[in-house]
ZADO-79240 format. One record per residue (C-alpha): x, y, z; chain; residue in three letters. Coordinates in steps of 0.05 Angstrom, whole numbers, plus 32768, in hexadecimal, padded with zeros to 4 digits. Layout:
xx yy zz mol type
X Y Z A ALA
...
% end
This chain:
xx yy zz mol type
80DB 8456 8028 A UNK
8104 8434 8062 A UNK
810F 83E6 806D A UNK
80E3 83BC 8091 A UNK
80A4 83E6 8083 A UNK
8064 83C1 8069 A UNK
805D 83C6 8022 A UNK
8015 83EB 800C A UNK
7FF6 83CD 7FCF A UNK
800B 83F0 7F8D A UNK
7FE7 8430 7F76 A UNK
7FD7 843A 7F33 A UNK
800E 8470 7F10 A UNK
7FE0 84A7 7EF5 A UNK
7FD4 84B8 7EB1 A UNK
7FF8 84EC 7E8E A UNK
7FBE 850F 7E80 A UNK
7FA7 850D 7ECB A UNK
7FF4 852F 7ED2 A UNK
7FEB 855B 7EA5 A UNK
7FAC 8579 7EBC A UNK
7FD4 8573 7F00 A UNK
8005 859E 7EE6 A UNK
7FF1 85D7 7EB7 A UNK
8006 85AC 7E7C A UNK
804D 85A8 7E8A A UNK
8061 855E 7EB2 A UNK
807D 8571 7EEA A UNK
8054 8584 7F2D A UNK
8071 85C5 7F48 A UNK
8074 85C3 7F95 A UNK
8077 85FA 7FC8 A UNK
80AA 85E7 800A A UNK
80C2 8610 8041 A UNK
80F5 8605 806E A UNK
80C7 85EC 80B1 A UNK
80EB 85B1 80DC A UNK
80EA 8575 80DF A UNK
80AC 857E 80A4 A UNK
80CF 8599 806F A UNK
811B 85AD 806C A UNK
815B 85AE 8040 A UNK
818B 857C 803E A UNK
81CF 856C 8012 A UNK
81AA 853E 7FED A UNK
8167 8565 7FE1 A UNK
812E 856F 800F A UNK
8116 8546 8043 A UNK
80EA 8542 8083 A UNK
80A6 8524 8094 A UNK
807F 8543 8064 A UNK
80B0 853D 8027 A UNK
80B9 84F1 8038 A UNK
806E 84E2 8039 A UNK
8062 8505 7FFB A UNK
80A1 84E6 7FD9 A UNK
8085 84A1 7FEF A UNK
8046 84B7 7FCE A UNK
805D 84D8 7F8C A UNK
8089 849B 7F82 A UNK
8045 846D 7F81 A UNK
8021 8494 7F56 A UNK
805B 84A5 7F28 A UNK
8055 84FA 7F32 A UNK
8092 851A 7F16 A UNK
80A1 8559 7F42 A UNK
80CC 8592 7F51 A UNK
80D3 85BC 7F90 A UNK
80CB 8611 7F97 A UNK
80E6 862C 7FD6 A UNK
80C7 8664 7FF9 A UNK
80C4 868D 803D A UNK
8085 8686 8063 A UNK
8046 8656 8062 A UNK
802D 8693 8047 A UNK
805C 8693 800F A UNK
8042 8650 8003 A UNK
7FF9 8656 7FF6 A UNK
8005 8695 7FD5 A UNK
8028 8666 7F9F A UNK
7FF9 863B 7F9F A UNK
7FBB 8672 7F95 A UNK
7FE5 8691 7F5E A UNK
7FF5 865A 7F3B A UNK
8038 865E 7F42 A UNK
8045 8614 7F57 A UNK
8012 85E0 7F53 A UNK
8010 85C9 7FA0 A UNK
802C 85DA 7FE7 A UNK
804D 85B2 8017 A UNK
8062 85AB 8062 A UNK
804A 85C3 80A0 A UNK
800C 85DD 8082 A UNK
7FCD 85E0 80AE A UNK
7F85 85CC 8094 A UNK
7F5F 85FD 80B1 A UNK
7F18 8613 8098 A UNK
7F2E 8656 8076 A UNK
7F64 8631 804E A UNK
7F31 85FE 8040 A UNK
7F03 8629 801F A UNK
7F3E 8640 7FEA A UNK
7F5F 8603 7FE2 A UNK
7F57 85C1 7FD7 A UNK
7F81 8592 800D A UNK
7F9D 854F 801C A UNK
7F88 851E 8046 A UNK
7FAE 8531 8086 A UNK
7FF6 8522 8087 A UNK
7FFE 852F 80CA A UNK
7FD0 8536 810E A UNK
7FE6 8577 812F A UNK
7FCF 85AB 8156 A UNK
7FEE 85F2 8183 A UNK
8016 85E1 81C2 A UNK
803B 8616 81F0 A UNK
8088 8614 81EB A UNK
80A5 8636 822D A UNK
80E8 863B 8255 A UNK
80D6 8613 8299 A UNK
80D7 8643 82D3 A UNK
810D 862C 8309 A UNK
80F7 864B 834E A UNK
812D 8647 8384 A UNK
812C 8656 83D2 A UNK
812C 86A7 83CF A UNK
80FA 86A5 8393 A UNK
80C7 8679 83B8 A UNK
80DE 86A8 83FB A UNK
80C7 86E9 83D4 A UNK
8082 86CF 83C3 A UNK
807C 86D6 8413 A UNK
807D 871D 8409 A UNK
803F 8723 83D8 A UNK
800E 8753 83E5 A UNK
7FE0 871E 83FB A UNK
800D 8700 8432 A UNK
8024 874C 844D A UNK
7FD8 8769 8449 A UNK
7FBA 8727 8476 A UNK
7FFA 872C 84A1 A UNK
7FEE 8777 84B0 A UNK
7FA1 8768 84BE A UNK
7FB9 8732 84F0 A UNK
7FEA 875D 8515 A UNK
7FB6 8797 851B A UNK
7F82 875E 8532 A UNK
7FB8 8748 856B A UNK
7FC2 878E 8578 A UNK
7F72 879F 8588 A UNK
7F63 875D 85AD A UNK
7FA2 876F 85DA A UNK
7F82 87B1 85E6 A UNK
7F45 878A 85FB A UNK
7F5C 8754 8626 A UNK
7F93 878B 864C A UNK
7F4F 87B5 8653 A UNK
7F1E 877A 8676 A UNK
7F5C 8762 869A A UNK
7F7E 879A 86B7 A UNK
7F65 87A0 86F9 A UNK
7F59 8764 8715 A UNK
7F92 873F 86F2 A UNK
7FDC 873B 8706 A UNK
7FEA 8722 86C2 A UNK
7FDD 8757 8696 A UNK
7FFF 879F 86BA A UNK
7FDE 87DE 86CA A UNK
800C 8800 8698 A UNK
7FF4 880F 8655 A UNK
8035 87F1 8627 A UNK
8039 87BB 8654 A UNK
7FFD 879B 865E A UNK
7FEB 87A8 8619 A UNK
802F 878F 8604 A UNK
8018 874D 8631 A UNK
7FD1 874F 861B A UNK
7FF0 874B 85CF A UNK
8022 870C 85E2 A UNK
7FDD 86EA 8603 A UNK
7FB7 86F4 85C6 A UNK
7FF0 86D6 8595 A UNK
7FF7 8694 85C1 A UNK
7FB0 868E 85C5 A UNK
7FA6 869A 8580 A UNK
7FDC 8662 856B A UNK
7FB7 8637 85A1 A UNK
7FFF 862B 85C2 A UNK
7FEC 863C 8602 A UNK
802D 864B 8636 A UNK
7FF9 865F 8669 A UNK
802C 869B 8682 A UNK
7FF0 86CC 8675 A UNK
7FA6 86B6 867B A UNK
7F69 86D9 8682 A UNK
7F38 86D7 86C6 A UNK
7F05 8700 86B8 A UNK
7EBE 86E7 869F A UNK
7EC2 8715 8667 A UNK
7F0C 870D 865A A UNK
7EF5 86BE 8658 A UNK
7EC2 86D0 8625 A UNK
7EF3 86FE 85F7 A UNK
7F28 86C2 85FE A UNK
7EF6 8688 85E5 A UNK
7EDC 86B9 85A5 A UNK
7F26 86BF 85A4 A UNK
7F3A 867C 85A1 A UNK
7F04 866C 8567 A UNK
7F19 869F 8542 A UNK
7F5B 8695 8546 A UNK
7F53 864A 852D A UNK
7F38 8663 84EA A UNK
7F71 869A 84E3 A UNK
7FA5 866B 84EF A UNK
7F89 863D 84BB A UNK
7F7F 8679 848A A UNK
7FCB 868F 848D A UNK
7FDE 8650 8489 A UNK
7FB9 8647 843E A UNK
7FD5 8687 842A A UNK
801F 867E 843E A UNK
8017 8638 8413 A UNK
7FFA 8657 83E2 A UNK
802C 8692 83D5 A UNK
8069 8650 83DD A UNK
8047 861E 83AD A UNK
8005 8639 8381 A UNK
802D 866E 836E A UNK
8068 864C 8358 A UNK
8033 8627 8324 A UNK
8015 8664 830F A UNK
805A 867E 82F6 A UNK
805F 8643 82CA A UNK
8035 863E 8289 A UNK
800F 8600 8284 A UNK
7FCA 8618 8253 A UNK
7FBF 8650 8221 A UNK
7F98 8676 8269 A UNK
7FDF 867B 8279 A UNK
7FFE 86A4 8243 A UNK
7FCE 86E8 8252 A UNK
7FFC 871E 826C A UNK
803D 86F8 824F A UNK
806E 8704 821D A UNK
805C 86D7 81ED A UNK
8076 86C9 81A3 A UNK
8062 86A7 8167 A UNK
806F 86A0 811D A UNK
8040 86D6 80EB A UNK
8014 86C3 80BA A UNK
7FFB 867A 80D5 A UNK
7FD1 865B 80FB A UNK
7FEC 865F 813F A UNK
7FEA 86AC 812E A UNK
7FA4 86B4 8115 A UNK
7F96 8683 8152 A UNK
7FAD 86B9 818E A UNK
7F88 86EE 8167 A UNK
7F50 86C2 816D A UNK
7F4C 86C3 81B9 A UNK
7F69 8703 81B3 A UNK
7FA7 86F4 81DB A UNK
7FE7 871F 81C5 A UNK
801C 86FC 81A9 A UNK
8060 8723 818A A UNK
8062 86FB 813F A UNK
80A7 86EE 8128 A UNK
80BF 86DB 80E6 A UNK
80D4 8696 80E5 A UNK
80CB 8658 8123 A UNK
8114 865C 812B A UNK
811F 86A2 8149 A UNK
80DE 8694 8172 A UNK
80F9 8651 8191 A UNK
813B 867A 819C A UNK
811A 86B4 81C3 A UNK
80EB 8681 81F3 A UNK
813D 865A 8200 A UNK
8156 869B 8210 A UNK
8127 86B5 823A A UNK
8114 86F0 820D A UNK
80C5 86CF 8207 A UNK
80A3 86AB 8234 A UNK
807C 867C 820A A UNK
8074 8671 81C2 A UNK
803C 8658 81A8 A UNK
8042 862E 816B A UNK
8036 85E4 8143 A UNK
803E 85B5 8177 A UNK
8064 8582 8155 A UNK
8090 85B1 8140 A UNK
809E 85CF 8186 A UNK
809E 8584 819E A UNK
80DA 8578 8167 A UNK
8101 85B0 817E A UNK
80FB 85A6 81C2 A UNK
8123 855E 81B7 A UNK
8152 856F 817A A UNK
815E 85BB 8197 A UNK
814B 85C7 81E4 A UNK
8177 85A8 8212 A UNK
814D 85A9 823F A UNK
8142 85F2 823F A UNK
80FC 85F1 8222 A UNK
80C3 85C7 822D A UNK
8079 85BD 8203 A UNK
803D 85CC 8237 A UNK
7FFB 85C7 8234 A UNK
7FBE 85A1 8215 A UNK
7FC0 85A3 81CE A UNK
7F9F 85E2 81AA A UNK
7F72 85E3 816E A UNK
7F86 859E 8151 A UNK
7F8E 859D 8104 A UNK
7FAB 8578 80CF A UNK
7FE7 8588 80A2 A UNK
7FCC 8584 805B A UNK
7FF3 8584 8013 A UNK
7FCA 85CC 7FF3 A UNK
7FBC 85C9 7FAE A UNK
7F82 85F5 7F84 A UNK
7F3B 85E5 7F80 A UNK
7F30 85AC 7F54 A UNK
7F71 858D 7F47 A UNK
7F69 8548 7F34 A UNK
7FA7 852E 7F63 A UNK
7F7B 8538 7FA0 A UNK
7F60 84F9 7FA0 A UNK
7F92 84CB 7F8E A UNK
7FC0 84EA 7FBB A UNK
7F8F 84E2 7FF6 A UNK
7F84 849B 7FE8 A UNK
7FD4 848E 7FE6 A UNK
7FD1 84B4 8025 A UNK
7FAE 848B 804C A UNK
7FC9 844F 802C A UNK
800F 8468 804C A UNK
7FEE 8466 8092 A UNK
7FCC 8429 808A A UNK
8012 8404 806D A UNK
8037 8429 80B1 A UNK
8065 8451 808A A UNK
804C 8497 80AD A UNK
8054 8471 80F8 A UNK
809D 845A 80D9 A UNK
80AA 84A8 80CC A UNK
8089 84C4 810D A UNK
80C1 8497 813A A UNK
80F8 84B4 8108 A UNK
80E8 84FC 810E A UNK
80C6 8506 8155 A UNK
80E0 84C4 8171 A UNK
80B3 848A 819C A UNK
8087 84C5 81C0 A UNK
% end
């Protein structure tokens, strides 16, 4: 435990025979780790990480001898466990009701939760240019052209005969009657064509009333396609990820989340090579343990990746043991006596820093 952290009263050391029972008989509390940053991890020195140093502060209290088992996968882990091939798990394991109803778990170590890990998108000039050319923006820009087109039939039609402005000659007065009905329609007026007619008067005021509310319409859409769309191609919620490429790690929670809300998601085999496609570009998001993603992003990212999004399906991470083991509850109580002492906010600012 580091300097200058508040001292928690002294637990009681448990009884051999509470250790034993612990233990299967032999002394010496068998844990399964995996390699999961900045949780669990190997070091020179032995393991370390979050989760090792809370349960190392809490072992040395109650005076547990143990020994580490490394395996794979969380997977890997609780299959120890189940088997009785180590007495306990440890690290980024999630308390979730299905493990709950097979194991027997620790007071949360750790508040946590799913968060989106994505590669920012970084729009420039010709990319935000292109979105003028959705199908949107052309199919409203051909309906306006054919719309000029007809009301500069009709205004060349009323005004024909009895107005010098608009020729007897089919291509040019309509050609003229077209020209009228775009400087009308974009109320700027040069006044070089106008209409004398009482019906050509009546044509040009439905005109100009329409043409107030198409302006205004084109206007929305040409924003739109320049800004709303620039936030759509960014993934800020789990809505987002439908129709992506999106990765995660198999066999945990985040997986057996996206099946939930049955939104594909390709599963790799460790949080590494996922983190490594999303940098690349390979994935677009990868969905995963948010403070894991959020200790990446600083130790790893480089500003290449960011965490988005509201957290997902909050949960603890839990030490697993078997139903019934007599640890449980000492443990838990040492547990909370390492929040309430400040230890646990001392290791949150080493490993994920002030945020």
């Amino acid at each position: 435990m580091s300097a200058g952290t508040q001292q928690s009263e002294p637990t009681a050391a448990l009884s051999p025979e509470v250790i034993a029972q612990a233990t299967g008989g032999d002394g010496r509390l068998s844990i399964a780790v995996r390699r999961i940053e900045p949780f669990a991890f190997p070091t020179p020195s032995g393991w370390s990480g979050y989760s090792i140093d809370v349960w190392q502060a809490a072992a040395a209290q109650l005076e547990i001898p143990y020994d580490y088992v490394e395996v794979g996968t969380v997977s890997e882990q609780l299959d120890a466990v189940r088997t009785g091939r180590t007495d306990a798990a440890l690290g980024a394991i999630s308390i979730t009701a299905e493990r709950e109803a097979e194991f027997d778990f620790s007071f949360p170590m750790y508040d946590s939760g799913l968060q989106v890990l994505v590669r920012p998108t970084d729009q420039g000039f010709w990319a935000q240019m292109l979105a003028l050319f959705s199908s949107t923006v052309l199919l409203l820009l051909l309906a306006l052209v054919v719309l000029l087109v007809i009301v500069g039939h009709i205004v060349w039609l009323i005004e024909r005969r009895t107005n010098d402005d608009f020729p007897h000659s089919y291509r040019a007065g309509v050609w003229e009657g077209i020209w009228w009905a775009i400087v009308t329609m974009t109320t700027i007026g040069y006044g070089d064509r106008v209409v004398q007619s009482r019906w050509g008067r009546l044509v040009a005021m439905v005109w100009m009333l329409v043409g107030l509310v198409l302006v205004a319409h084109f206007t929305a859409v040409i924003t739109s396609a320049l800004t709303i769309d620039r936030i759509r191609s960014e993934v800020r919620s789990i809505s987002d990820l439908y129709g992506r490429n999106v990765v995660t790690v198999a066999d945990t929670s985040a997986a057996r989340f996206l099946e939930s809300v049955d939104l594909p998601a390709r599963p790799l085999p460790d949080v590494d090579e996922a983190f490594a496609e999303v940098a690349s570009g390979q994935a677009e998001a990868f969905v995963y343990d948010a403070p894991v993603l959020r200790y990446l992003t600083q130790t790893r990212g480089d500003d290449t990746v960011e965490v988005v999004g509201p957290l997902l399906q909050p949960q603890g991470y839990g030490m697993a043991f078997r139903p019934g083991n007599p640890l449980v509850e000492p443990l838990d109580l040492e547990l909370l006596q390492l929040r309430e002492n400040g230890t646990t906010e001392e290791l949150d600012r080493r490993y994920f820093g002030d945020s």
